[in-house]
N, C-alpha and C positions, 0 to 999 in steps of 0.2 A: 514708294518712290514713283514718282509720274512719270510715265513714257514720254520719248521725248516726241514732239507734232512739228516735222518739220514745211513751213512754209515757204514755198520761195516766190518771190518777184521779181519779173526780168527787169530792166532796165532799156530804155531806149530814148537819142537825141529828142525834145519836142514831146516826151510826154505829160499830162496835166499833173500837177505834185499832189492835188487832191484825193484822184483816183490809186493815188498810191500809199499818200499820207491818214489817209481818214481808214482804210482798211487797215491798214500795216499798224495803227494805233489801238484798236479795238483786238486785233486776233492776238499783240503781243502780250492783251494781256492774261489768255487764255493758261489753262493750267500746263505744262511741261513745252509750251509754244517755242519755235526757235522760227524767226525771220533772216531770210537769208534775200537779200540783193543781187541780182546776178548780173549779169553783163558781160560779153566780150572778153576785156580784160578789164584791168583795175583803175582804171581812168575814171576820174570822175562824168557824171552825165550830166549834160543841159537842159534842164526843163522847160519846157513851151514859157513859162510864164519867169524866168532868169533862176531859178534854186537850180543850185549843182549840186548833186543825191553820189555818193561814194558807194560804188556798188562792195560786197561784202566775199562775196566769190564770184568767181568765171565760169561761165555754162557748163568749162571740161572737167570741172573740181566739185559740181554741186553732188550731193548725194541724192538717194532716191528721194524723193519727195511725197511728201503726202498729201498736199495740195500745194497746187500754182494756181498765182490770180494775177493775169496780166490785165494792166492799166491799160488807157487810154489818152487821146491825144492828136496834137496834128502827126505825129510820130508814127501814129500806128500807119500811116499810108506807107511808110519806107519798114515798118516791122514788117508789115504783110507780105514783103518780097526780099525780107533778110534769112537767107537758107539755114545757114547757123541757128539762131532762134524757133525759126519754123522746126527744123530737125529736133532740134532738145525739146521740141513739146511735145513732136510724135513718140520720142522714146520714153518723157518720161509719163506718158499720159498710162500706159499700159498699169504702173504701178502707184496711182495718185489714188488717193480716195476722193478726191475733190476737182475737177477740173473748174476754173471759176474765170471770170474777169469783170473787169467794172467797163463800162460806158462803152466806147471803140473798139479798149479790148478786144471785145466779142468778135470784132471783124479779123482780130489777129490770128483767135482759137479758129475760126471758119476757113481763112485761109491756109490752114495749117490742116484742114478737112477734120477738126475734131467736134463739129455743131452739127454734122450730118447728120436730120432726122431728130434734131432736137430742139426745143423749143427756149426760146432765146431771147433776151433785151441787152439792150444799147442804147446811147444817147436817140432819144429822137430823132433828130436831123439824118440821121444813119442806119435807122430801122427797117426801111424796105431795102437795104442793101444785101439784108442776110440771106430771104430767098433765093437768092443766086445760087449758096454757098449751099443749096440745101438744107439750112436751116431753117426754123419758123417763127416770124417774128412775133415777140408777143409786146404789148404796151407797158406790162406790170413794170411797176420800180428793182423789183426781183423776182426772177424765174427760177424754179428749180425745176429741173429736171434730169432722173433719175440721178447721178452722181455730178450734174451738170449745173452751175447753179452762178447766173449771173446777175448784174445788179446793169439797171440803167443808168444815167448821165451821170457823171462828177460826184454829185452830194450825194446819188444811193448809193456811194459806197459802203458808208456807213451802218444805212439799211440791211446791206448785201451782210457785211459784216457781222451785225450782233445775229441775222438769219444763222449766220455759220455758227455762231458761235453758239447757238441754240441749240442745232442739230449736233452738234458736236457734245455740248457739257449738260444743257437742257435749260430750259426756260431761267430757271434762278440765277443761271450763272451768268447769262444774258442780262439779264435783269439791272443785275450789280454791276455789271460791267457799264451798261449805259446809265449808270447813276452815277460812277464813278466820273465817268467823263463829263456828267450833266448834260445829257445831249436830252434837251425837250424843246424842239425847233419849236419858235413861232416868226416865221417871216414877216417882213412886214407889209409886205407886198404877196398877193394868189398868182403870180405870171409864171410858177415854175415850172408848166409843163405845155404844151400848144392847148391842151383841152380845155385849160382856163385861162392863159393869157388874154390879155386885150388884141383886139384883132389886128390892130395899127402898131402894137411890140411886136406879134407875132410877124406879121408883113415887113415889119422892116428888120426883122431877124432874117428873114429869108432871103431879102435882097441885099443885105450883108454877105451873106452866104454861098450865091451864084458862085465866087471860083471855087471857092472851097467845095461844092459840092461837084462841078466839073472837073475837080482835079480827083475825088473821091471814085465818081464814075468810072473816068479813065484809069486808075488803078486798078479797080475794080475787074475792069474787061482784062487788065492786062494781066492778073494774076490768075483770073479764069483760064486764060487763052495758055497758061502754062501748066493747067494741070485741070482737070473734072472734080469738083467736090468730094472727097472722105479719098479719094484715091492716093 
């Protein structure tokens, strides 16, 4: 009988369904996996892009977990200074085999001081933000590090994902798993990352972005200004 691999996902207003959906689809389908949605309470949550996600348990009812992977989003600016969620990662990080998250995530796990000293990805647009946090940003699509292991922007979650699932069951199970889904991306467009976009997407990506990344700063200072990284 397979041991049971419990996963959980927080849940928050304004996160991407991607960063939630493309993992939470690949690790369910690992051997003895359980996916667990968390949130608050049981109210359904709003995602950035209109899907309402029915969380499955409450932060005060999850059990220990063996990995958490929080998502990403414009969400994460109001995660990163929600004490509830911040606390339930510190407690249950002690007993996780896996601490993870895909895209923004990453700024959630930082602010919660749990990337101190470790090396780390995230969406682009959000990447030199971790420094702050004492983390270290790196460009891959997915970082591991040592039981830390996160995936950059929205689509690597999937990447981030069958990584897990590799270290976890081993390359074949990986394998099968990303055949089952049929995930053999070919874009039709090279612009998915700044290194290869066109310079004139990339420019007008960024001047789309001005508030959004002024509203990221200013959070940014304001969750420093409440506490020193890993403290």
């Amino acid at each position: 009988m397979t041991a049971s691999f419990h996963i959980g996902f927080p849940l928050f207003p304004q996160l991407t369904p991607l960063d939630l959906v493309g993992p939470q689809e690949i690790l369910s389908r690992l051997p003895g996996a359980q996916c667990h949605l968390l949130a608050h309470d049981m109210q359904p949550v709003s995602s950035a892009s209109g899907i309402t996600i029915l969380p499955t348990l409450r932060y005060a009812d999850a059990p220990q977990l063996d990995m958490i992977c929080v998502p990403g989003g414009p969400g994460h600016l109001a995660a990163m200074q929600d004490p509830v969620l911040l606390d339930f990662l510190r407690r249950q990080e002690s007993g996780c085999r896996y601490v993870t998250s895909v895209c923004t995530g990453a700024l959630v796990l930082a602010a919660a001081g749990l990337l101190n000293g470790y090396r780390a990805a995230t969406h682009w647009m959000s990447l030199d933000r971790l420094a702050a946090f004492g983390a270290q940003p790196a460009s891959d699509r997915v970082v591991i590090d040592r039981n830390r292991i996160t995936g950059g922007g929205v689509t690597a979650g999937i990447d981030f994902a069958l990584t897990v699932a590799a270290a976890l069951h081993g390359d074949e199970v990986a394998r099968a798993i990303q055949l089952q889904v049929q995930y053999a991306p070919q874009p039709p467009f090279q612009d998915g990352d700044p290194e290869h976009a066109g310079a004139a997407i990339l420019a007008e990506a960024r001047s789309k972005a001005v508030r959004y990344v002024d509203l990221m700063q200013k959070t940014d200072r304001q969750v420093l200004a409440g506490k020193a990284p890993g403290s």
